[in-house]
N, C-alpha and C positions, 0 to 999 in steps of 0.2 A: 409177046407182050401181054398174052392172055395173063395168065397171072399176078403180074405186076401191076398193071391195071384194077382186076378185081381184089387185088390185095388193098388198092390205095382207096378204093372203094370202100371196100369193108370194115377198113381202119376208122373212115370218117361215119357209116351209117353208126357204128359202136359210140362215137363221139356225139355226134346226136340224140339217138338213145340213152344215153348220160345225161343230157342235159332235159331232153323228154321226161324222164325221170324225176329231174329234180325239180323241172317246174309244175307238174301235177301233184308232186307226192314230198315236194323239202326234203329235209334230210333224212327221212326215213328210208322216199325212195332212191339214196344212196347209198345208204345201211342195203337194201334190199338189192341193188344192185354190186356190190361187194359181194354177197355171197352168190346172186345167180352167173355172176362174171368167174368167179375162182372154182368153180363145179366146171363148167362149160368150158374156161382154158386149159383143163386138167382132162379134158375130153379131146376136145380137140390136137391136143398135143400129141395123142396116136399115131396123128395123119401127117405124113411127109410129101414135100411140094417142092420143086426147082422155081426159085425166084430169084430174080437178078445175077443168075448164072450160080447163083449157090443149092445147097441142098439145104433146105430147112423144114422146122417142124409149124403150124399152126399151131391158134392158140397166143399169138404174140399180139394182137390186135386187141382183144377183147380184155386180155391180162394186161397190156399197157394201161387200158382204163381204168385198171385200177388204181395205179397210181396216179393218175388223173384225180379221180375222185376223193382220196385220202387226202390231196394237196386242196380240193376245195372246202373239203372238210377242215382242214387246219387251218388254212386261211380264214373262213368265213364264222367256226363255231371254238376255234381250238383244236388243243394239242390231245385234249382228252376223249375228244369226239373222233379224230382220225385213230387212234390208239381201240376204241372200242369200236370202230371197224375191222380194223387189223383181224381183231380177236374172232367176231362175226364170222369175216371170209373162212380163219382158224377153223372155226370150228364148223362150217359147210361141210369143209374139205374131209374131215374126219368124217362126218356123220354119213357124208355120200360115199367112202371108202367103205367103211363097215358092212352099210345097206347093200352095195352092189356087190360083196362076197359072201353075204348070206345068199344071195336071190341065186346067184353063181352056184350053188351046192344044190336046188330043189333039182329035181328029174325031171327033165321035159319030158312032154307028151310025146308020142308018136306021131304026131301032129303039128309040131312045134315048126319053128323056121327062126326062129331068131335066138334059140341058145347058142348057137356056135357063132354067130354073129357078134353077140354080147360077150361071150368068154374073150373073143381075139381081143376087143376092147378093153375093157375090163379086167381080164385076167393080168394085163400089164401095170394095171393102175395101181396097183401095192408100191410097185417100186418107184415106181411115177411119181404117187401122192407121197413118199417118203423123201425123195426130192423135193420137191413142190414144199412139202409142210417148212423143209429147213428153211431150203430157198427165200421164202416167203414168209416167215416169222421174221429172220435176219433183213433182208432186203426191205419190207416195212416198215421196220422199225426204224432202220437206216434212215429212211427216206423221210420218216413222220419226224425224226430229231434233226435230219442235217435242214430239213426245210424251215424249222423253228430258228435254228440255228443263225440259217442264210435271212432269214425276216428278218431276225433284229438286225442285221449289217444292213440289210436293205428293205425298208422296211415300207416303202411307197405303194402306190398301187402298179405304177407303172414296171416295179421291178419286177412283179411279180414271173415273168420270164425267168428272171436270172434264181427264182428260190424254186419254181416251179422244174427248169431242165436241172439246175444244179444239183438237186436234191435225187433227180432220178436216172442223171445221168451215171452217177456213183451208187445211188441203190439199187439199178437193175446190171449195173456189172459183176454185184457180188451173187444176184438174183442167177444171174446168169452160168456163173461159173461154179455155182453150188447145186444148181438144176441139173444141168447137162452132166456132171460128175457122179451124179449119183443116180438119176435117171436112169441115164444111158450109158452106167460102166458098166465093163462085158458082152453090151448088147449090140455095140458098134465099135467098127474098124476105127481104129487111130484117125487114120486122113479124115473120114466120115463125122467125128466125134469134131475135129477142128471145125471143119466147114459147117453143123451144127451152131458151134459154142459162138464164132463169130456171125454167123449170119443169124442167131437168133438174138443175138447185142445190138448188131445194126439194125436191125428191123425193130425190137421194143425202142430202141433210141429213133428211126425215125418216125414212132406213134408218137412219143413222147413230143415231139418239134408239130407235129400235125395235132396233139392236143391240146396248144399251148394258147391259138387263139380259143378256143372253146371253153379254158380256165378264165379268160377274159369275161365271156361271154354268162360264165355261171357268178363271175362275182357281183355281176349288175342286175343280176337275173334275182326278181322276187317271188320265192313259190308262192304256190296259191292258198298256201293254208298260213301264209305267212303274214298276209295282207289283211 
């Protein structure tokens, strides 16, 4: 239960963190959290972990919040404030792919200890962040129109559950099946690539249910530069 413990853990420190963020720094610092979460999930997705009897990858916790965040963003400023998120995280993801295949190419020292350490990481990340980028344009966008969508049907404060999972229940299944497809084609066995694609669905869908009071909790919440 080591895992599944500090998994549930970890989900909720990110969820706080989020909302740390937003009452020190408003909506900048969730612009800024957009982009240091879409760097970090694109790292962490390296590293593979048996949780709840499946194999999965990290990276699902931290990348859940972000559609956490997009959906406070649309809720509290608009459609056009979650959209230039979107675009923010966008272009993280580029900027941090580039930079860490320049850095990849210098000669280390004779003295060095962490080139080979960085390439195992990093040398994977082209195909990675090539996933990720589709993933993640599509699945955003998804998510920022079906939550617009779901408001006006229910447009209360109270609903905001049903626009909040609705919207990301259906934008991280495409997130999902568009990551792992293109990530991880080639690189993993058939069975291996299943038990992936579904336990990394299940697992962003159960951040998405554990972010749900916290969406709560950011819409009453008034940053401090707000006041």
């Amino acid at each position: 239960m080591h895992n599944e413990l500090l998994g549930i853990g970890f989900a909720l420190i990110n969820m706080i963190f989020v909302l740390i963020m937003y009452k020190f720094f408003g909506r900048t610092g969730l612009f800024v959290w957009v982009g240091f979460a879409t760097v970090l999930a694109n790292i962490q997705v390296t590293k593979m972990i048996e949780i709840f009897g499946l194999t999965a990858t990290l990276g699902n916790a931290i990348y859940g919040s972000i559609f956490l965040v997009t959906d406070i963003l649309n809720e509290k400023y608009g459609k056009k404030e979650a959209k230039k998120a979107v675009w923010l995280g966008f272009a993280s993801l580029i900027m941090m792919t580039i930079i860490m295949q320049v850095v990849l190419q210098f000669t280390p020292s004779p003295d060095d200890f962490a080139h080979d350490s960085l390439s195992t990481i990093f040398g994977l990340i082209p195909q990675i962040a090539l996933g990720s980028i589709i993933a993640y344009l599509v699945s955003q966008y998804t998510d920022v129109y079906i939550f617009s969508f779901l408001r006006k049907l229910f447009p209360s404060d109270k609903a905001f559950w049903i626009r909040n999972n609705g919207s990301t229940m259906l934008s991280q299944l495409l997130d999902t099946l568009i990551f792992t497809s293109i990530a991880f084609y080639g690189v993993l066995p058939l069975d291996v690539w299943m038990s992936v694609f579904f336990s990394t669905y299940l697992l962003k869908f159960l951040v998405s249910i554990l972010g749900t009071p916290f969406g709560y909790i950011a819409k009453k919440m008034t940053p401090l530069d707000e006041k």
